[in-house]
C-alpha positions, -999 to 999 in steps of 0.1 A, spaced: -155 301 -548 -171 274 -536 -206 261 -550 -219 255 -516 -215 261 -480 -198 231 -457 -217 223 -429 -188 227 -403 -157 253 -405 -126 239 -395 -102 263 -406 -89 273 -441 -118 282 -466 -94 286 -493 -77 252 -486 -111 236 -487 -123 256 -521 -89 245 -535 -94 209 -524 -135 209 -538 -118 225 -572 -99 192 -575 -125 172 -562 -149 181 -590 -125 164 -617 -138 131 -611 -123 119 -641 -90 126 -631 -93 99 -602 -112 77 -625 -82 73 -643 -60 64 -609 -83 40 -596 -78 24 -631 -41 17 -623 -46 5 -586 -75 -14 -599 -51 -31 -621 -28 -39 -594 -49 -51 -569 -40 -85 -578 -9 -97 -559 3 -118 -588 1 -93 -612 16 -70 -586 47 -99 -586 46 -94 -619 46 -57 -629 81 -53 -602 98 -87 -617 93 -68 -650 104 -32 -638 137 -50 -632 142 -69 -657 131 -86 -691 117 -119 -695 99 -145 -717 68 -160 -704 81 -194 -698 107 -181 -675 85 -158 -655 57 -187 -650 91 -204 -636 101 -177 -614 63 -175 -599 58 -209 -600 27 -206 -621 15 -219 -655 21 -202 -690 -16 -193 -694 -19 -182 -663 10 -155 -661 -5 -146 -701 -35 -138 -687 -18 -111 -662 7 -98 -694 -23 -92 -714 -38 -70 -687 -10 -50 -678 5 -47 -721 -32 -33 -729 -28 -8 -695 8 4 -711 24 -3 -679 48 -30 -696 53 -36 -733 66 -63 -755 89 -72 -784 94 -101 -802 125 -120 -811 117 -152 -835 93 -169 -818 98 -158 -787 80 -126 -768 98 -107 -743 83 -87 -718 91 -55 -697 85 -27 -677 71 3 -697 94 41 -698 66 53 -691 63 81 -655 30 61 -647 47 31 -650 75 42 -633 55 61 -600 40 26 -596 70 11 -593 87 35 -570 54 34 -549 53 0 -547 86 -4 -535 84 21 -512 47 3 -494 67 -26 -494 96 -17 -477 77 8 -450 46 -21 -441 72 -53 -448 104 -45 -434 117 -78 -430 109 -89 -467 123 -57 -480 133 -52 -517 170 -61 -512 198 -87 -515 215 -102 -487 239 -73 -499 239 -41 -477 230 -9 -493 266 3 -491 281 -24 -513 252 -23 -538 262 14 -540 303 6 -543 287 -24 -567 269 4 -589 301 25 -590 321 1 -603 296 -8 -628 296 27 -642 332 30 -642 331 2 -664 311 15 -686 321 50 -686 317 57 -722 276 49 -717 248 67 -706 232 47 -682 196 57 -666 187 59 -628 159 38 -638 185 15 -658 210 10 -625 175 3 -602 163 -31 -624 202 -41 -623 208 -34 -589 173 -43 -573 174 -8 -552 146 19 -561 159 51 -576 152 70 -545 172 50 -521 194 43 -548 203 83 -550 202 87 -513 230 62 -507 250 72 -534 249 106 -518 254 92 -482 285 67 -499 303 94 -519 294 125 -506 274 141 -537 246 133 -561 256 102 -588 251 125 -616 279 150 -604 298 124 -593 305 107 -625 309 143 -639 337 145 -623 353 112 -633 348 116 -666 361 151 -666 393 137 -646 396 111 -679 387 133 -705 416 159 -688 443 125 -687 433 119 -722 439 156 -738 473 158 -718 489 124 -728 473 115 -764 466 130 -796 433 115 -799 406 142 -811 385 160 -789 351 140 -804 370 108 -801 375 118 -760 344 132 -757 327 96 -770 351 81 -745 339 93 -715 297 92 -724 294 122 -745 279 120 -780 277 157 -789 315 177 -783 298 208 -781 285 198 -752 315 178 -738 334 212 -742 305 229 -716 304 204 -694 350 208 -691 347 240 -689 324 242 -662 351 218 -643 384 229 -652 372 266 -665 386 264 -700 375 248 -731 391 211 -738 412 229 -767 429 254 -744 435 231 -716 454 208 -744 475 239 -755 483 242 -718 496 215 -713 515 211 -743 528 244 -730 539 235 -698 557 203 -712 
């Protein structure tokens, strides 16, 4: 219930005591403002996406922003002690990028997104239309059919945010890019139990599948037999 009585009623009394529930946790927002607090800078803004994309040394971001050393350390430091990016170090050298975390992450998305909706002639793209980035990201994971790469992976390489990244993928080839590369690996896995001898673990690390007891699910979900049987099939049949 609410712990006191609005002044005006508008409507919905148990939308408003909902909404005043959430209200009261003031903490809660303390802890957003935080992060938008820590982008509020423009140039650590610049920053924070170069780094969602890709890693980088200091020297070769204060290149890519045309700033000093110093300068873009100061930024680093701010957004390494948020968590939003983290660090490793190789030698001398420190390298810098976007943190797996789902703050770090919604940020990035968010920003994005603002960008393309309020500047939709600087948008976050290459001269390359969505389409071809899209065919481009197929044939990257074709190539590399035997890995596991992330949404989040393909969106650095790429430069194309995971959402519209998903929603031309779907648009381009008709279903989501998860099921899609199901399906190819599937098709190989299928090639590779009719015409070799190789093990099924050997053909289930082949086509981006570390555990076989799950590669066997995932075929027979497809082809509605287990990888053994549809080998004894085919031997069968020839």
């Amino acid at each position: 219930m609410l712990q006191f009585m609005l002044p005006h009623h508008h409507g919905d009394v148990h939308q408003s005591e909902r909404l005043y529930e959430e209200l009261s946790k003031a903490e809660n927002f303390k802890v957003a403002a935080e992060f938008f607090k820590l982008l509020s800078d423009s140039t650590r803004i610049r920053i924070f996406w170069l780094l969602s994309h890709k890693e980088e040394c200091v020297i070769n971001i204060a290149a890519m922003l045309g700033m000093s050393s110093p300068a873009v350390s100061h930024h680093l430091r701010a957004l390494t002690d948020s968590g939003l990016i983290v660090s490793r170090r190789d030698g001398k050298e420190v390298y810098y990028r976007g943190a797996d975390l789902g703050e770090a992450k919604l940020l990035h998305e968010i920003l994005e997104q603002v960008m393309e909706i309020a500047c939709p002639e600087n948008a976050v793209t290459t001269d390359v239309s969505p389409e071809e980035t899209v065919r481009k990201v197929h044939t990257y994971l074709m190539e590399h059919i035997s890995e596991r790469i992330t949404i989040e992976e393909l969106s650095r390489k790429f430069l194309m945010n995971t959402t519209s990244l998903k929603q031309e993928f779907k648009k381009v080839y008709g279903t989501s890019l998860a099921a899609h590369m199901k399906e190819h690996r599937m098709e190989l896995a299928a090639k590779a139990l009719r015409e070799t001898g190789d093990s099924i673990a050997s053909i289930a690390l082949s086509v981006g599948y570390e555990s076989q007891s799950r590669f066997s699910t995932a075929f027979k979900e497809v082809y509605e037999m287990l990888p053994t049987e549809y080998r004894k099939q085919g031997n069968t049949i020839q």
